[in-house]
mmCIF file as Biopython writes it, N, C-alpha, C and O atoms, coordinates in Angstrom:
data_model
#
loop_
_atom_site.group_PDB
_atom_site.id
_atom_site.type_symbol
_atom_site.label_atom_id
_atom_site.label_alt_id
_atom_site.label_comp_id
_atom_site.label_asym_id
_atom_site.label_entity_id
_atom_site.label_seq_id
_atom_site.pdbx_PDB_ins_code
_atom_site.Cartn_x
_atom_site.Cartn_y
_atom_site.Cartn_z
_atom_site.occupancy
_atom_site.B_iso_or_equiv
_atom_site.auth_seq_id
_atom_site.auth_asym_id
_atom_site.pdbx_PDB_model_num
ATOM 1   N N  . UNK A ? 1  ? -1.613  27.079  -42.452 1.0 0.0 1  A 1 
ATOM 2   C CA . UNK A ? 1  ? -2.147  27.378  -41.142 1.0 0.0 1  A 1 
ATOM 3   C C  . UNK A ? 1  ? -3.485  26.676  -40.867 1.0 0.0 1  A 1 
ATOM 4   O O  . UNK A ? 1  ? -3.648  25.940  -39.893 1.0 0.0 1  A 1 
ATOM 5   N N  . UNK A ? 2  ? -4.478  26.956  -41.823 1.0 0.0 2  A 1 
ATOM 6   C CA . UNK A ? 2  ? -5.740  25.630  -41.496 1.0 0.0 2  A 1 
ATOM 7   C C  . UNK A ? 2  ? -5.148  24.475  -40.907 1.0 0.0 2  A 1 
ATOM 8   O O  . UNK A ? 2  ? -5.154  24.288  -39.690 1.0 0.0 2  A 1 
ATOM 9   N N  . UNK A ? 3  ? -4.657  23.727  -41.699 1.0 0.0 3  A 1 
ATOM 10  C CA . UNK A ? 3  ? -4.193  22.851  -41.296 1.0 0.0 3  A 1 
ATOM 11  C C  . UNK A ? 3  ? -3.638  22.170  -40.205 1.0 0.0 3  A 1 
ATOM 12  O O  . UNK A ? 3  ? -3.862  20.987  -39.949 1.0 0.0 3  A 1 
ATOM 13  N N  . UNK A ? 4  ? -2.733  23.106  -39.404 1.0 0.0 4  A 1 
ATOM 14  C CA . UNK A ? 4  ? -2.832  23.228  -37.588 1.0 0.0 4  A 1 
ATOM 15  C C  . UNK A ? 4  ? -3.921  23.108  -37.143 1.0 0.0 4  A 1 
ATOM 16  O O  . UNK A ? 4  ? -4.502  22.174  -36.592 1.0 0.0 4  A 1 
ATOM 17  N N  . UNK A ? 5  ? -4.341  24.656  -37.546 1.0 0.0 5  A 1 
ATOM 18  C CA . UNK A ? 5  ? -5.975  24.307  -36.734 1.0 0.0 5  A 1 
ATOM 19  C C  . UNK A ? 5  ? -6.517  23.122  -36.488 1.0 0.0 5  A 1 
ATOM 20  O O  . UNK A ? 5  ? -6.738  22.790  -35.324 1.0 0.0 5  A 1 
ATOM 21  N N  . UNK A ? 6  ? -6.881  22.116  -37.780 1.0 0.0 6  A 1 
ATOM 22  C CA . UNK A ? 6  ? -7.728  21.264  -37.750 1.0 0.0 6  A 1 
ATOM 23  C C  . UNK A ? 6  ? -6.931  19.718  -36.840 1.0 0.0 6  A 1 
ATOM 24  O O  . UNK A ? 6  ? -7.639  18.875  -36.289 1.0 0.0 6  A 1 
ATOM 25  N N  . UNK A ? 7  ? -5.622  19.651  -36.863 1.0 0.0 7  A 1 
ATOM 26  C CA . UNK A ? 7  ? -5.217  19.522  -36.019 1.0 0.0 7  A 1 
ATOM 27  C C  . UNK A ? 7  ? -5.276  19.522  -34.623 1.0 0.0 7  A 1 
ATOM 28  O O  . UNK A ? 7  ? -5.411  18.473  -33.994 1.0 0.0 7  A 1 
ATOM 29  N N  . UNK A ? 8  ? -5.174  20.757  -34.021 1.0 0.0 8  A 1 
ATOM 30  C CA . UNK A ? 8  ? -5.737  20.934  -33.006 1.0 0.0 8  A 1 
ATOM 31  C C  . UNK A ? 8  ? -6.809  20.530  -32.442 1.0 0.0 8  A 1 
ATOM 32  O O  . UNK A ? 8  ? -7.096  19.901  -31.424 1.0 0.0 8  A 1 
ATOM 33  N N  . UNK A ? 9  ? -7.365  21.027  -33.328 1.0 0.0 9  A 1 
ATOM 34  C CA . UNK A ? 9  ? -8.966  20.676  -32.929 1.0 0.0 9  A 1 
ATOM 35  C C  . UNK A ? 9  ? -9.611  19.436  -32.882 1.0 0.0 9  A 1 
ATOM 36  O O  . UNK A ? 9  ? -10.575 19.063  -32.214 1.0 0.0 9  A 1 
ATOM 37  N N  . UNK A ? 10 ? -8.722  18.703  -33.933 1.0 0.0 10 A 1 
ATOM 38  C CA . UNK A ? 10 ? -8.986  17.024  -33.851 1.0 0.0 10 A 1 
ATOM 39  C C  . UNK A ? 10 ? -7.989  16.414  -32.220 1.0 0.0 10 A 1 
ATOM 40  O O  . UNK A ? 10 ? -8.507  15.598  -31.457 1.0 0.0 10 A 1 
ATOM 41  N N  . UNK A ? 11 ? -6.801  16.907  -32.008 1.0 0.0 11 A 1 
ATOM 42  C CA . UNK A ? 11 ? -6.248  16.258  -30.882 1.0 0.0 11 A 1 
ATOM 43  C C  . UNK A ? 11 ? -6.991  16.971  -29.552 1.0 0.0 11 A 1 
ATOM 44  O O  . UNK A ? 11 ? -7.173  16.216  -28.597 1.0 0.0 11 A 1 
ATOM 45  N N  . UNK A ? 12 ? -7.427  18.345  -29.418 1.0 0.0 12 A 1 
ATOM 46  C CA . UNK A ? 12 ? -8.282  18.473  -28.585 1.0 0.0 12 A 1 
ATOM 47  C C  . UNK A ? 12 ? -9.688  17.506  -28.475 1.0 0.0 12 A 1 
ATOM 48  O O  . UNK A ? 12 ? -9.972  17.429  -27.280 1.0 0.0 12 A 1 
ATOM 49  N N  . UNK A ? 13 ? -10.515 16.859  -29.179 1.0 0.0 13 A 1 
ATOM 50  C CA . UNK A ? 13 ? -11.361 16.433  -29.588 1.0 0.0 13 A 1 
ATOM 51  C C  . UNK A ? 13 ? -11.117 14.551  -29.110 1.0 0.0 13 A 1 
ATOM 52  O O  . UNK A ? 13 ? -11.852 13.682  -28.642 1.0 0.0 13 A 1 
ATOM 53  N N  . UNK A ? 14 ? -9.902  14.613  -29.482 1.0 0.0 14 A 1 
ATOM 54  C CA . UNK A ? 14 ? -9.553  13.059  -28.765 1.0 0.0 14 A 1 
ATOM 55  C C  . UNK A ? 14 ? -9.026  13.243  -27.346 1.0 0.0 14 A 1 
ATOM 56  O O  . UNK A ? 14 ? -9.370  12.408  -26.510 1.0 0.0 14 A 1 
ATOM 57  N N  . UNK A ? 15 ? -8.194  14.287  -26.970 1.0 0.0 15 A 1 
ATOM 58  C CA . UNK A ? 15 ? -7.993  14.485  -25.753 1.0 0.0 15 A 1 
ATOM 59  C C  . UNK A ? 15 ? -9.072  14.603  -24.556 1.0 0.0 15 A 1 
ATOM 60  O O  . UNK A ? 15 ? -8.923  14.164  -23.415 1.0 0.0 15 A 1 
ATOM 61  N N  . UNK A ? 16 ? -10.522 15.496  -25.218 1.0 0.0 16 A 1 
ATOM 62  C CA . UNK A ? 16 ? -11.707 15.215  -24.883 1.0 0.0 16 A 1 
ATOM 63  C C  . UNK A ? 16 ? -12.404 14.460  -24.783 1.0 0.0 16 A 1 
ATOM 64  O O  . UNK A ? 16 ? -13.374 14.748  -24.082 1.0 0.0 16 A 1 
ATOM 65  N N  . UNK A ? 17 ? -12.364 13.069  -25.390 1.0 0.0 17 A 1 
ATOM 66  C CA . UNK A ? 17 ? -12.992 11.972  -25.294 1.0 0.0 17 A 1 
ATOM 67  C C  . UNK A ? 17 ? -12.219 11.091  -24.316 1.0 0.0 17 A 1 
ATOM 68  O O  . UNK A ? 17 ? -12.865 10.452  -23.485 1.0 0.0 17 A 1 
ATOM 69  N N  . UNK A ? 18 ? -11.062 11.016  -24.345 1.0 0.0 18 A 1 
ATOM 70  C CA . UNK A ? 18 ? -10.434 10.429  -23.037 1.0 0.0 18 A 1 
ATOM 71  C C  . UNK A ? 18 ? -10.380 10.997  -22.008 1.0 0.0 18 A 1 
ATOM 72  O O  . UNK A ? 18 ? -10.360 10.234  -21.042 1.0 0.0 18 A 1 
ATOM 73  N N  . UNK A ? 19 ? -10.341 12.209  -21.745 1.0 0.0 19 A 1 
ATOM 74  C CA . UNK A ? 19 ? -10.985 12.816  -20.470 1.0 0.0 19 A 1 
ATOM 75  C C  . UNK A ? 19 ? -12.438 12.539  -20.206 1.0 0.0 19 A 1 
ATOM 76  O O  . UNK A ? 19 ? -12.885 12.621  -19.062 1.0 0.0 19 A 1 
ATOM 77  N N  . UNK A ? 20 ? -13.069 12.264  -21.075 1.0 0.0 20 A 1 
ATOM 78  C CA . UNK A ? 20 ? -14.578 11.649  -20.764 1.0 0.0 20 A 1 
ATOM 79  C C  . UNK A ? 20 ? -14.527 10.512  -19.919 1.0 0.0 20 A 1 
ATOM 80  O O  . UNK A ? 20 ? -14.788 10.401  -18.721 1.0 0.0 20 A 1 
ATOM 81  N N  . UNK A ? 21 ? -13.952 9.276   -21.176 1.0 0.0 21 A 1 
ATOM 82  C CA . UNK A ? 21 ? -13.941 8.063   -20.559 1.0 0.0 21 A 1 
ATOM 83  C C  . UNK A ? 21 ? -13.260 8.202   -19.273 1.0 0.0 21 A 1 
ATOM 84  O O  . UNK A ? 21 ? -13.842 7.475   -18.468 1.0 0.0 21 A 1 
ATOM 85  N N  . UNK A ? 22 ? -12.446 8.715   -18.819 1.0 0.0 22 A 1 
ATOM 86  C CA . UNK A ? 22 ? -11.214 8.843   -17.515 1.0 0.0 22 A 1 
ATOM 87  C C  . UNK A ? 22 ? -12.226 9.056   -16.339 1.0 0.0 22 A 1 
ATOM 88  O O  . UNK A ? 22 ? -12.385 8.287   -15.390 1.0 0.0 22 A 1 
ATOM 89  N N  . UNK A ? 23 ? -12.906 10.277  -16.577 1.0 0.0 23 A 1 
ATOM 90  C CA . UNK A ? 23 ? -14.274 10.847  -15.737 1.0 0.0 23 A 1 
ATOM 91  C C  . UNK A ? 23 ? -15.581 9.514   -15.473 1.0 0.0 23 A 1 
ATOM 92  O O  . UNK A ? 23 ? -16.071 9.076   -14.431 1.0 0.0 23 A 1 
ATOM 93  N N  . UNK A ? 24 ? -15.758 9.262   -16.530 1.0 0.0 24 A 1 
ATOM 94  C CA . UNK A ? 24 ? -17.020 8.360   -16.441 1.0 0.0 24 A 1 
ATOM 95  C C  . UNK A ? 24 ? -16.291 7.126   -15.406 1.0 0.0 24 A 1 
ATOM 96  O O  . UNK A ? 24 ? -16.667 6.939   -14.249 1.0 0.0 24 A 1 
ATOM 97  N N  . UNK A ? 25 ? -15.179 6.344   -16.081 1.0 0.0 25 A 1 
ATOM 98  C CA . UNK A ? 25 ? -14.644 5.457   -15.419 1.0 0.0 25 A 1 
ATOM 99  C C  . UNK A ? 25 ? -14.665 5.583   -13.779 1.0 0.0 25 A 1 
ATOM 100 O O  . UNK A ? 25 ? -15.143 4.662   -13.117 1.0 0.0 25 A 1 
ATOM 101 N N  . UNK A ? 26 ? -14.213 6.576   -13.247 1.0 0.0 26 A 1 
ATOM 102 C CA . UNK A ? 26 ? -13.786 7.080   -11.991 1.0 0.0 26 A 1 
ATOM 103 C C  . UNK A ? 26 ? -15.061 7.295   -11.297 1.0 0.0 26 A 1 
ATOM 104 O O  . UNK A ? 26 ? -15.093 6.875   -10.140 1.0 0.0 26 A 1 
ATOM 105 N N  . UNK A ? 27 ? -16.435 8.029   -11.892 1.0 0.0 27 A 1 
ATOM 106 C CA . UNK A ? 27 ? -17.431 8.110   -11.032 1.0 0.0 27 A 1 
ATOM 107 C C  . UNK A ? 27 ? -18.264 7.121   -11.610 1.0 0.0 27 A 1 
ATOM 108 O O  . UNK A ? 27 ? -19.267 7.781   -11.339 1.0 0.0 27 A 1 
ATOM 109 N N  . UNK A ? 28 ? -18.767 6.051   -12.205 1.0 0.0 28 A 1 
ATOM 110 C CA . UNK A ? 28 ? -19.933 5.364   -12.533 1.0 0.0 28 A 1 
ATOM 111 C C  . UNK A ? 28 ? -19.341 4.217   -12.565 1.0 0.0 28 A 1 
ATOM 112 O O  . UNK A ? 28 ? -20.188 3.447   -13.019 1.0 0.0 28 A 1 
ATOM 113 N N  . UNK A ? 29 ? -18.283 3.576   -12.331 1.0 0.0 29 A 1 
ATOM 114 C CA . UNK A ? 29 ? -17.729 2.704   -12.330 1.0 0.0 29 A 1 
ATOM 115 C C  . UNK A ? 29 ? -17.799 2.209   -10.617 1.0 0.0 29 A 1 
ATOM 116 O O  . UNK A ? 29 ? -16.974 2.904   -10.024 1.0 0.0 29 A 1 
ATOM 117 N N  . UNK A ? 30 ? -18.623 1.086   -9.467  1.0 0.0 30 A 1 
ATOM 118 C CA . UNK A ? 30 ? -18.385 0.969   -8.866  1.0 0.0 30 A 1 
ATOM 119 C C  . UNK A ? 30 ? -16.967 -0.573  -8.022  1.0 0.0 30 A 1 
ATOM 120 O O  . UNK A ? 30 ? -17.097 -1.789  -8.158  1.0 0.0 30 A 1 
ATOM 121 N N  . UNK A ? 31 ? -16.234 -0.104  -7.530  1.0 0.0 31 A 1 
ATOM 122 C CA . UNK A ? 31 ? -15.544 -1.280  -7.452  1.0 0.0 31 A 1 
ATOM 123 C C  . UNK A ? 31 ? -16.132 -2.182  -5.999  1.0 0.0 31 A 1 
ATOM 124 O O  . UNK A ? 31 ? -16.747 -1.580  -5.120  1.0 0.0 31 A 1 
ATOM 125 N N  . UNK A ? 32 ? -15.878 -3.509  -5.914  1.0 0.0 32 A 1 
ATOM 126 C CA . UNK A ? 32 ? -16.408 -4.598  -5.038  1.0 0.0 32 A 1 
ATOM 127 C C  . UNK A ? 32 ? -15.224 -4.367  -4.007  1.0 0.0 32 A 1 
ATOM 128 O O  . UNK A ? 32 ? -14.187 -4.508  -4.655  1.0 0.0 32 A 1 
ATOM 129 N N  . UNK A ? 33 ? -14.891 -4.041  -2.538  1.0 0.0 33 A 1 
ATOM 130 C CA . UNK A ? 33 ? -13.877 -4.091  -1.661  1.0 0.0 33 A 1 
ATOM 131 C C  . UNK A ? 33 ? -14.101 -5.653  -1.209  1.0 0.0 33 A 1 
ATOM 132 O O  . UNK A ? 33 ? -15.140 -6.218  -0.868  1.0 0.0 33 A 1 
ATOM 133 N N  . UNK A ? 34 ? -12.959 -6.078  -1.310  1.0 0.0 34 A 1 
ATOM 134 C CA . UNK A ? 34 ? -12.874 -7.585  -0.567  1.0 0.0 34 A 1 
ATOM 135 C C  . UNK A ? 34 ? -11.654 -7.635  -0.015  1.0 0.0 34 A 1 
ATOM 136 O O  . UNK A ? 34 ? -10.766 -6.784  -0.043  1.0 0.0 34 A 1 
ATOM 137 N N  . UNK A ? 35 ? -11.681 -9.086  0.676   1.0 0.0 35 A 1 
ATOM 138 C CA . UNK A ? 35 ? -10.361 -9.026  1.773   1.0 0.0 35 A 1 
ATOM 139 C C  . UNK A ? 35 ? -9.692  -10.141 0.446   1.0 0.0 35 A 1 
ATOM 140 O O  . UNK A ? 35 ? -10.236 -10.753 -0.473  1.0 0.0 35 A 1 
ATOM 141 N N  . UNK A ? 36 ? -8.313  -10.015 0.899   1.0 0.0 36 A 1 
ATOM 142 C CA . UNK A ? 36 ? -7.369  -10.510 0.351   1.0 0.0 36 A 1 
ATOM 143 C C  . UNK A ? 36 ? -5.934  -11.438 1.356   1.0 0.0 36 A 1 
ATOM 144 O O  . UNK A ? 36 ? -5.134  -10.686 1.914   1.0 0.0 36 A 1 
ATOM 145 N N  . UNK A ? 37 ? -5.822  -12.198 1.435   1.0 0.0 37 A 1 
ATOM 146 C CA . UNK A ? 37 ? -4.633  -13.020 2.768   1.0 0.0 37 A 1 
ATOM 147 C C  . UNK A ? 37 ? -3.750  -13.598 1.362   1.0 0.0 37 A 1 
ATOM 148 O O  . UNK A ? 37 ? -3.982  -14.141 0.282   1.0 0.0 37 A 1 
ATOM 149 N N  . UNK A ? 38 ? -2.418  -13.011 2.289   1.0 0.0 38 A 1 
ATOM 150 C CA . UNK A ? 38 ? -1.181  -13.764 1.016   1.0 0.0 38 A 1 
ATOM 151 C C  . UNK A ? 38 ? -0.345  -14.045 2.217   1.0 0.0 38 A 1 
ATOM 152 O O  . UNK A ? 38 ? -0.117  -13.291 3.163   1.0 0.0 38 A 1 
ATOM 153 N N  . UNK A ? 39 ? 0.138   -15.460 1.979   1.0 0.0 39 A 1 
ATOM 154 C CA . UNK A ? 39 ? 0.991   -15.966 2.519   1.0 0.0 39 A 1 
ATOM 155 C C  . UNK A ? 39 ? 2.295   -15.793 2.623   1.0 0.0 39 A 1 
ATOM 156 O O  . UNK A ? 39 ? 2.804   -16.014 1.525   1.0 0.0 39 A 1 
ATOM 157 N N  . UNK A ? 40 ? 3.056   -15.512 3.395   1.0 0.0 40 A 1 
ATOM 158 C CA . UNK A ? 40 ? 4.461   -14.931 2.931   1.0 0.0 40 A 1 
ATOM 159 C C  . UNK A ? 40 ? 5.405   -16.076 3.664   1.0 0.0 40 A 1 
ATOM 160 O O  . UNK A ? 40 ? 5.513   -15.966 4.885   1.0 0.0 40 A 1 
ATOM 161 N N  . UNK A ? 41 ? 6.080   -17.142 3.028   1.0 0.0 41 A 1 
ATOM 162 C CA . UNK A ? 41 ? 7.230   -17.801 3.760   1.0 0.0 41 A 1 
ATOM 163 C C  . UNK A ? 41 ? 8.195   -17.110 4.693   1.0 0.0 41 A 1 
ATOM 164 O O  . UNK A ? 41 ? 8.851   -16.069 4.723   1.0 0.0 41 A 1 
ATOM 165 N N  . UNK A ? 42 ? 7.957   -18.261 5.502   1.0 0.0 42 A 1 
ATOM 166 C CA . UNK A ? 42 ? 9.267   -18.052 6.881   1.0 0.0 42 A 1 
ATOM 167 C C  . UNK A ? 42 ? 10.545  -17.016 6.622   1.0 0.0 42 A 1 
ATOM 168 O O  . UNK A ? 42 ? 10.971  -16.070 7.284   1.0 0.0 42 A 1 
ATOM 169 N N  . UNK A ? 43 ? 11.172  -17.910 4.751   1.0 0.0 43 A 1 
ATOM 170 C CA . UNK A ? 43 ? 12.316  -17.799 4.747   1.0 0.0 43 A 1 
ATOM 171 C C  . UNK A ? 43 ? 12.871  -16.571 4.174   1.0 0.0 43 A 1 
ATOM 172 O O  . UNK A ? 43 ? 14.054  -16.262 4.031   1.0 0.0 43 A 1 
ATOM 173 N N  . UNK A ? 44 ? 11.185  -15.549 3.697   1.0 0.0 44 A 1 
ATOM 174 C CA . UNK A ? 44 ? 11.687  -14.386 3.344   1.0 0.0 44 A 1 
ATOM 175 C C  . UNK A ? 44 ? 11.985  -13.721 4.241   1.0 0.0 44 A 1 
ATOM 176 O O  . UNK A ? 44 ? 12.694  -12.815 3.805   1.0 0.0 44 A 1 
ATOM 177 N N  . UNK A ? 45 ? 11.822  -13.618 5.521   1.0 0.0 45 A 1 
ATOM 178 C CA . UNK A ? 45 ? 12.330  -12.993 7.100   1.0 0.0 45 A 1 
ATOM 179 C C  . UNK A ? 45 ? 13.764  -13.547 7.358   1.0 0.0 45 A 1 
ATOM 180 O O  . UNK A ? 45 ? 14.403  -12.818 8.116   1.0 0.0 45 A 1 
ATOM 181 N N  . UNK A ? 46 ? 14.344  -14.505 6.978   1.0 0.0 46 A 1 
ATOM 182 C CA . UNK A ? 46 ? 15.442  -14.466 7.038   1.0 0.0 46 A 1 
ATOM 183 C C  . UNK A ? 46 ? 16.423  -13.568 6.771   1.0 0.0 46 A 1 
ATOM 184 O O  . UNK A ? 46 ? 16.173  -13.217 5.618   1.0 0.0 46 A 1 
ATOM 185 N N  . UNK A ? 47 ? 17.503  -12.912 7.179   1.0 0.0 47 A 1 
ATOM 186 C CA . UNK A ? 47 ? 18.241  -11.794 6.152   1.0 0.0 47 A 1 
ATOM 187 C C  . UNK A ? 47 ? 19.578  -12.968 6.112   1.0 0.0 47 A 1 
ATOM 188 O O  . UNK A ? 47 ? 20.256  -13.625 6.902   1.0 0.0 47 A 1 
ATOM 189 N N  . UNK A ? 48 ? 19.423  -12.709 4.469   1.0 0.0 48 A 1 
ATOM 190 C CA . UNK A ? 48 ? 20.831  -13.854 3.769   1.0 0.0 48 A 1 
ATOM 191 C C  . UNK A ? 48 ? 21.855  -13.293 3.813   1.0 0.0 48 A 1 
ATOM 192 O O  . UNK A ? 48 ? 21.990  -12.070 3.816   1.0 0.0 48 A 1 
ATOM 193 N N  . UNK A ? 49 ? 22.885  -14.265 3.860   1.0 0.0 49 A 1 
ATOM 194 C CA . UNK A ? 49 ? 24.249  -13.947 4.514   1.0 0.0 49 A 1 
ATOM 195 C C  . UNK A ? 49 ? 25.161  -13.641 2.674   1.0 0.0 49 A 1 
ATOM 196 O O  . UNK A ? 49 ? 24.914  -14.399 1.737   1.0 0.0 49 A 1 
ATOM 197 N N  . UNK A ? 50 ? 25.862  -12.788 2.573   1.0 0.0 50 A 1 
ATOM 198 C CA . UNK A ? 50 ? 26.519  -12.728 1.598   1.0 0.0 50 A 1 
ATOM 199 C C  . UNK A ? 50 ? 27.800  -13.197 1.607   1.0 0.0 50 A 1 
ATOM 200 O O  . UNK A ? 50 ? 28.488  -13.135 0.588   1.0 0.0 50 A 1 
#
């Protein structure tokens, strides 16, 4: 039974540290908004004949 425990307590403990990083990432992390133009050919508006 220790042995679970410590288990636990170690995957809680990593589960906790990636909920950290997840958190930190999301608020201290700022991203740059920019514009983006993609060209899309004529011939994808075509609908192909089967």
């Amino acid at each position: 039974m220790p042995s679970l425990f410590r288990f636990l307590i170690f995957a809680g403990l990593i589960g906790g540290l990636a909920y950290a990083g997840v958190f930190a990432l999301a608020n201290f992390v700022k991203s740059q908004p920019r514009e983006i133009t993609v060209t899309v050919p004529p011939d994808k508006f075509v609908k192909q004949q089967q």
